[in-house]
C-alpha positions, -999 to +999 in steps of 0.1 A: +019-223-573+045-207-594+054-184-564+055-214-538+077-232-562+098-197-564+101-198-526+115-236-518+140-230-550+155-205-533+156-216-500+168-251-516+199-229-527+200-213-494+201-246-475+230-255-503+251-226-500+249-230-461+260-265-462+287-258-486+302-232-463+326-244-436+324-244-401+343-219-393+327-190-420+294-199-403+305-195-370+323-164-375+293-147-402+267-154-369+296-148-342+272-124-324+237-142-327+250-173-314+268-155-287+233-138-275+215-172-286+229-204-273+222-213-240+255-231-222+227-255-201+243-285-185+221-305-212+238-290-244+273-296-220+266-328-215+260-343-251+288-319-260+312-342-241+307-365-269+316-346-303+357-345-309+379-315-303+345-296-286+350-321-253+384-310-244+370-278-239+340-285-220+356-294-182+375-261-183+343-233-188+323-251-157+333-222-139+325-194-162+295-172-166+274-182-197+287-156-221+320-168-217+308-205-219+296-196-254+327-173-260+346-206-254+327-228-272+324-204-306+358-199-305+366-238-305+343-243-336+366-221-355+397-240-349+383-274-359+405-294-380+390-299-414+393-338-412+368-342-382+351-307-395+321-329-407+315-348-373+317-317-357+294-297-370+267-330-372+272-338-333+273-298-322+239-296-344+225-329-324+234-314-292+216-283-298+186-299-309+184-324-281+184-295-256+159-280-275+176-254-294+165-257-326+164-220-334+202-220-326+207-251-345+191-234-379+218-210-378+239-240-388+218-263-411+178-255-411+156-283-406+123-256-397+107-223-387+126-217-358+145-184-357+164-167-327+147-138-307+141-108-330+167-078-330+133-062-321+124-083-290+156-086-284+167-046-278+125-048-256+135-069-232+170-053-230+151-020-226+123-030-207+144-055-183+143-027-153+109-026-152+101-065-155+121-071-127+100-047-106+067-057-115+069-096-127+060-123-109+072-158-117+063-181-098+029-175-110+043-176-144+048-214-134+017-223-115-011-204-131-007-218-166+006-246-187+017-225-214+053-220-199+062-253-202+059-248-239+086-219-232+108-226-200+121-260-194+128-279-164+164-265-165+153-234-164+126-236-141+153-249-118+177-217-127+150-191-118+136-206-088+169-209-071+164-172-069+151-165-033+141-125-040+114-116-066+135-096-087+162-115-091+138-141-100+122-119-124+156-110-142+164-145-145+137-151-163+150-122-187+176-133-193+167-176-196+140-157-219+168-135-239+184-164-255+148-186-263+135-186-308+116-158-314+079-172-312+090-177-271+084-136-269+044-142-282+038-170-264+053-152-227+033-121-235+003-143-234+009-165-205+015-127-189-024-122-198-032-153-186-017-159-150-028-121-142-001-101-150-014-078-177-001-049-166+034-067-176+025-074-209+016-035-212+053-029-209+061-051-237+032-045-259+016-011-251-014-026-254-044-032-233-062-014-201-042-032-171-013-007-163+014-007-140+013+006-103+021+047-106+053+051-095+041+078-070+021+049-053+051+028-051+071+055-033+036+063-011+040+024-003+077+024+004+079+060+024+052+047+043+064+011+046+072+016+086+035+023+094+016+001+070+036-032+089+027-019+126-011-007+113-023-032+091-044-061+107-032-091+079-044-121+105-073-111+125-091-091+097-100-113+068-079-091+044-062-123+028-094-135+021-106-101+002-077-096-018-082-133-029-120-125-039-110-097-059-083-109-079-057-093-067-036-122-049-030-153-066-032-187-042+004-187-043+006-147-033-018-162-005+009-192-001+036-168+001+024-141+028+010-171+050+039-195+049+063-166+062+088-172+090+083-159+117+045-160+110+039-128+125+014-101+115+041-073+107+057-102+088+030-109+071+024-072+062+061-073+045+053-098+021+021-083+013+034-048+005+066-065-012+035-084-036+013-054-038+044-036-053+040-059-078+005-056-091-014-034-112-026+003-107-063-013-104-051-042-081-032-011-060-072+003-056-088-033-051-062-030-025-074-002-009-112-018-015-100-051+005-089-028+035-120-006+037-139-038+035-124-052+066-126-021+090-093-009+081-102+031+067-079+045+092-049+027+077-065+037+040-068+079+050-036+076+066-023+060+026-036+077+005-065+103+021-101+104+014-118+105-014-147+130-032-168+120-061-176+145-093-197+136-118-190+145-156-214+160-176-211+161-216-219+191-236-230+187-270-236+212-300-268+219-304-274+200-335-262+162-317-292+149-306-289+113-317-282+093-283-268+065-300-241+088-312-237+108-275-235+073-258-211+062-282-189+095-279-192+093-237-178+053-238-150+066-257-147+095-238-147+077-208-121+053-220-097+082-225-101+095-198-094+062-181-057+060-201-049+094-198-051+096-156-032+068-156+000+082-176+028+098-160+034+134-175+001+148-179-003+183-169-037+180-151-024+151-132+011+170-123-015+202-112-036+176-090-004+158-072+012+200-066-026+199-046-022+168-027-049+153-056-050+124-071-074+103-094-082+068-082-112+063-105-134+065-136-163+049-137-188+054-168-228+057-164-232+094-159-190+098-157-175+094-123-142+106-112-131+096-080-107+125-063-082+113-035-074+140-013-041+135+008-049+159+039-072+181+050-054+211+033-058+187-004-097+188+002-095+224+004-074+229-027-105+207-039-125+224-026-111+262-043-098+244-079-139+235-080-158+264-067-133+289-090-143+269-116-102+261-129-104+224-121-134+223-146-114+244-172-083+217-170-106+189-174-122+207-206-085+214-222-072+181-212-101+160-228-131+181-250-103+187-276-098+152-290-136+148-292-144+190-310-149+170-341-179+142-325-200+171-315-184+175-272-190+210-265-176+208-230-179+192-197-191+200-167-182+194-133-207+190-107-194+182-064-218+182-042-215+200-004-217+164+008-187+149-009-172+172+005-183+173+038-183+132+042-145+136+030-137+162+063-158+135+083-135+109+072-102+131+080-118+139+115-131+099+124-101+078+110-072+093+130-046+062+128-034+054+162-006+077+173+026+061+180+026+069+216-009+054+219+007+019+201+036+020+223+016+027+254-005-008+245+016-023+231+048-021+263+017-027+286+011-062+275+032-081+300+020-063+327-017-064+319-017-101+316-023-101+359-046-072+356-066-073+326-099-099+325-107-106+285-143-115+289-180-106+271-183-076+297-150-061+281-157-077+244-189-065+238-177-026+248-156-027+219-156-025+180-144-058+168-159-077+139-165-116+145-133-121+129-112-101+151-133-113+184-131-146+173-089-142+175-089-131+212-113-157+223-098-187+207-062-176+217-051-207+239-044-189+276-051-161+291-017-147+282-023-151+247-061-138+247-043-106+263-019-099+238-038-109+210-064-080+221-038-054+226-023-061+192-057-056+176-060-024+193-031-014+186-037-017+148-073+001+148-078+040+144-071+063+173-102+061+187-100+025+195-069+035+223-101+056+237-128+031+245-107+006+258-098+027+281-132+039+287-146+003+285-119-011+311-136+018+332-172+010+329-163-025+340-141-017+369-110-028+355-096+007+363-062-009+377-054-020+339-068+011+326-042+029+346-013+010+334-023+018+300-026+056+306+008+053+329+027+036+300+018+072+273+052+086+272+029+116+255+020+124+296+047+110+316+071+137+298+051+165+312+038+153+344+068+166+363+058+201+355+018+205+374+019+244+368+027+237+330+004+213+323-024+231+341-019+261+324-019+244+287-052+229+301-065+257+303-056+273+265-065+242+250-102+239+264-106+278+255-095+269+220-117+238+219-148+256+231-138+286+200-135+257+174-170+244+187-181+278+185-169+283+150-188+249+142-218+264+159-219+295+140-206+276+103-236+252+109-261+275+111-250+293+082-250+265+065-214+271+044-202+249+021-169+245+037-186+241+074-169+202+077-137+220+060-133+231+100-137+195+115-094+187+115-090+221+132-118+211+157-102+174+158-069+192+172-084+215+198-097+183+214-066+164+211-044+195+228-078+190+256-067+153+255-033+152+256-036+174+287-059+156+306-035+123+303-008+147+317-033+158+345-036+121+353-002+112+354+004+139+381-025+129+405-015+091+399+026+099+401+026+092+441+058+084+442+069+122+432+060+135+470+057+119+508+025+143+516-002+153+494-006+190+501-038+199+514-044+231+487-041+202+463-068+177+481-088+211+487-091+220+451-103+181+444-141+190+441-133+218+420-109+196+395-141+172+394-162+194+383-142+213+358-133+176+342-168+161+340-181+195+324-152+185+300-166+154+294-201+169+295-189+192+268-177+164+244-204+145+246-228+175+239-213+183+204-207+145+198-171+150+197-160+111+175-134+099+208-106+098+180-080+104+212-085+099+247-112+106+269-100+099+305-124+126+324-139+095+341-109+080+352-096+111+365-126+120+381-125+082+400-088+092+410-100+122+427-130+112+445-102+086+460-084+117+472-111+140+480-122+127+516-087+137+524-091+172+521-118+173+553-085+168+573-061+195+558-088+224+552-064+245+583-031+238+567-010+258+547+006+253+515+046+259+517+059+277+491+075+256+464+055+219+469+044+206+440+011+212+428+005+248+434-025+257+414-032+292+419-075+289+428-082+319+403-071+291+373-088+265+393-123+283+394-115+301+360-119+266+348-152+256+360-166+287+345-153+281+315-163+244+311-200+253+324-200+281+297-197+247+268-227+234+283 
């Protein structure tokens, strides 16, 4: 009691000893706190109009930035007279409260607790301002919770909403933020936590498990920006809907990428990278969840690359046998090992990313760390960091010491041959669609809308979920059902480009199926040089039928690195590919001669049976149709031509027509091919 007593004494003098000192001494003692402190609203203006000598002032500073405002304003308190000093200082303290600013207000005659921001907040905002503007989101500070009108008033609602890009939004919130009492900085950190945006708080606080997106996932997203708009499927696929169900979009981030204009899907896929920018490191992998959930791998290899799962072992001393104490030690373990792979500047991490590595994941039970390899060359550097046993040896530096004294031993580090194996799988099935093979469907739509039919004989050849099937069949007109298909297609994995082509065959759409293959600039550059494209034929099936060999020979030896070979394998068949389309283009480029020369129409049987033991070949060693496989169409072209050939068997080829494939290559190639069977 005697303390209490103590206490309102001296703030009884305090009070005193402000109020006996003039206007003027207070203004100039807290020059620089009011200066950071007082916001120049048009509320604390308006009653301002009212208090003697201030109003003269207040019609000149519309124009001027806040800290001049208050400049302005400060300075006019220390010129008032002494005879009107009293009604001064009583209406400046009125207006201040009234536009609720009593922490500023306080400075000049204290009424209660409210204080101006910390010097310590104050330099943490200041500090941490870059990084809130990239990362908040406030709208949802707004919408998500009712806290913030205990913080932010209408006024300044108003003042960061009339902000059209995120991070000036963000930084106005700073700075309306910057000049609030000091119990405002508390009360934002929780509304942070509660409208989903822990991972901001973290950069205030330090505190919690929701970090940040890795900067080296926001370059991945913005270097890669180009190819995420024309890949991702945002309208057809659902993927609204799963980022929703797993907390990573808000219903206003669901607002926002659905109320864009133009409502397109590359649109669409602008505002949803521009909010995923935004998020968390965990929201950045529920991310990558949503887009493996709706059929989207290809565009999730072509991020970030595949993954491969190792599990942690824990190796005790010999006398730690209790297992309340080992679990204990492994959850704590496990939560370290959580914090530290997601920190910047961490050796093992810096080794990992110089390997095309990354961490995506620890999960506990028996410990999980998920590996993301980049390429096929990363899951080899896997691959050799975990048979040499070093990627084991950085884990056991980077973590067992901070645990020596609990009784950890070591850890050990177990892959399977299957991750590993499953990961070169991935690599070799989830080839995104090549640019030429988007641009080729995608500068075909106007002329396939005469030529293509979208009906169940064509939508039941190809790989669409419900969603995406559902799309093209409710589109309003043929047109529409048309385009809406080739979009899809065009925003599938490689293999997609394949069987429609293959499906427009089996149901005798071949006319569309030719436009398709016509509109590849990959083949019309080459199809004006037959010899060329013959020959490279040729070395690309011999390499194909030496990587299918190699897988051959690998499999029955049962390696560990046998689906290691799988890319290399992947591009033999794509060189086979990319020929074949090349081939095609010269047979279907009529306009190129007057006469078909009869050595050509001659050599048709051969071609047909050198293709279709290409096509025999593939489907022998199940070859995924990742690019595409047009023996069929080629061999329709040529049984069109080979009647033809009865009626030129007695000519001769003149030196220098086009198409003068010498018969040793032509035969060379049917040997070959039958050899793969």
């Amino acid at each position: 009691m005697y303390v209490r007593t103590l206490l309102a004494f001296g703030q009884l003098i305090c009070f005193s000893n402000t109020h006996k000192m003039t206007l003027k001494q207070i203004t100039e003692d807290n020059f620089s706190s009011l200066l950071r402190s007082m916001d120049p609203s048009f509320e604390l203006l308006g009653r301002l109009t009212s208090v003697p000598f201030i109003s003269d002032r207040i019609f000149s500073i519309d124009q001027l930035t806040d800290g001049h405002k208050n400049f302005t304003l400060l300075n006019a308190l220390r010129q008032v007279p002494g005879d009107i000093e009293e009604s001064v200082i009583n209406g400046f303290i009125s207006a201040l409260r009234s536009s609720g600013q009593d922490h500023v207000a306080n400075i000049f005659r204290k009424e209660n607790d409210k204080v101006i921001l910390s010097e310590e907040h104050y330099k943490l905002l200041r500090t941490k301002r870059p990084s809130l503007c990239e990362f908040l989101n406030a709208r949802d500070c707004f919408y998500r919770s009712l806290i913030s009108s205990d913080i932010f008033s209408e006024t300044d609602k108003r003042k960061i909403f009339s902000k059209a890009e995120l991070n000036d939004m963000a930084d106005k919130t700073i700075e309306v933020l910057l000049r609030k009492s000091d119990d405002a900085f508390d009360k934002f950190v929780t509304l942070l936590h509660e409208t989903g945006q822990s991972h901001v708080a973290y950069i205030l606080s330090g505190e919690g498990n929701s970090r940040p997106l890795k900067e080296e996932h926001r370059r991945l997203l913005s270097s890669r920006r180009d190819d995420l708009v024309k890949t991702i499927d945002s309208k057809c696929s659902g993927l609204i809907t799963a980022l929703m169900s797993k907390g990573v979009f808000s219903s206003y981030d669901e607002q926002r990428v659905t109320s864009v204009q133009p409502n397109t899907i590359d649109d669409r896929n602008e505002m949803i990278l521009n909010l995923i920018s935004r998020k968390s490191q965990t929201d950045f992998f529920n991310f990558i969840s949503a887009l493996n959930d709706t059929d989207q791998t290809h565009v999730v290899v072509d991020l970030i690359g595949a993954e491969v799962v190792a599990k942690i072992k824990t190796v005790y001393e010999s006398g730690i046998t209790h297992a309340g104490h080992i679990a204990d030690v492994d959850a704590e373990l496990l939560e370290y090992m959580q914090e530290m792979f997601q920190r910047n500047g961490i050796r093992l991490n810096e080794i990992l990313s110089q390997n095309g590595l990354a961490v995506s994941g620890v999960r506990d039970g028996c410990i999980e760390v998920t590996f993301t390899c980049k390429s096929g060359d990363s899951l080899r550097n896997l691959h050799d960091l975990s048979n040499s046993g070093e990627l084991e040896n950085m884990l056991n530096e980077t973590f067992c010491s901070q645990f020596t004294e609990k009784g950890l031993k070591s850890l050990k580090v177990e892959i399977s041959n299957d991750q590993f194996e499953q990961c070169a799988h991935k690599f070799a099935r989830w080839i995104p669609m090549t640019s030429e093979h988007r641009e080729a469907l995608l500068s075909s739509a106007e002329l396939l809308v005469d030529k293509m039919t979208v009906d169940d004989d064509l939508l039941d050849k190809l790989s669409l979920c419900k969603r995406r099937r559902n799309a093209i069949e409710n589109a309003s007109a043929r047109e529409q059902q048309v385009k809406t298909l080739i979009d899809i297609i065009s925003r599938q994995p490689d293999s997609a480009f394949t069987q429609l082509l293959n499906s427009l065959y089996n149901i005798e759409q071949i006319e569309a199926s030719a436009v398709i293959i016509s509109r590849d600039r990959g083949s019309a550059t080459m199809s004006r040089q037959p010899d060329s494209v013959f020959t490279q034929f040729i070395d690309s099936l011999t390499h194909t039928q030496q990587s299918e060999a190699d897988d051959d020979i690998k499999s029955e030896m049962k390696t560990e690195d046998t689906e290691l070979h799988m890319p290399r394998t992947a591009d033999a068949w794509k060189d086979v590919d990319d020929n074949l389309k090349c081939l095609l283009e010269s047979i279907t480029n009529r306009d190129l001669y007057e006469e078909i020369p009869p050595m050509y129409l001659d050599m048709c049987s051969t071609l047909r049976g050198g293709v279709m033991s290409i096509h025999n070949l593939r489907e022998q060693h199940e070859v995924p149709t990742s690019r595409p496989s047009i023996e069929t169409t080629i061999d329709a072209e040529l049984d069109k031509l080979q009647p033809l050939s009865e009626s030129h068997k007695s000519t001769e080829l003149c030196q220098g027509e086009l198409f003068s494939f010498p018969r040793p290559i032509v035969e060379g190639l049917k040997v070959r091919c039958s050899i793969g069977l």
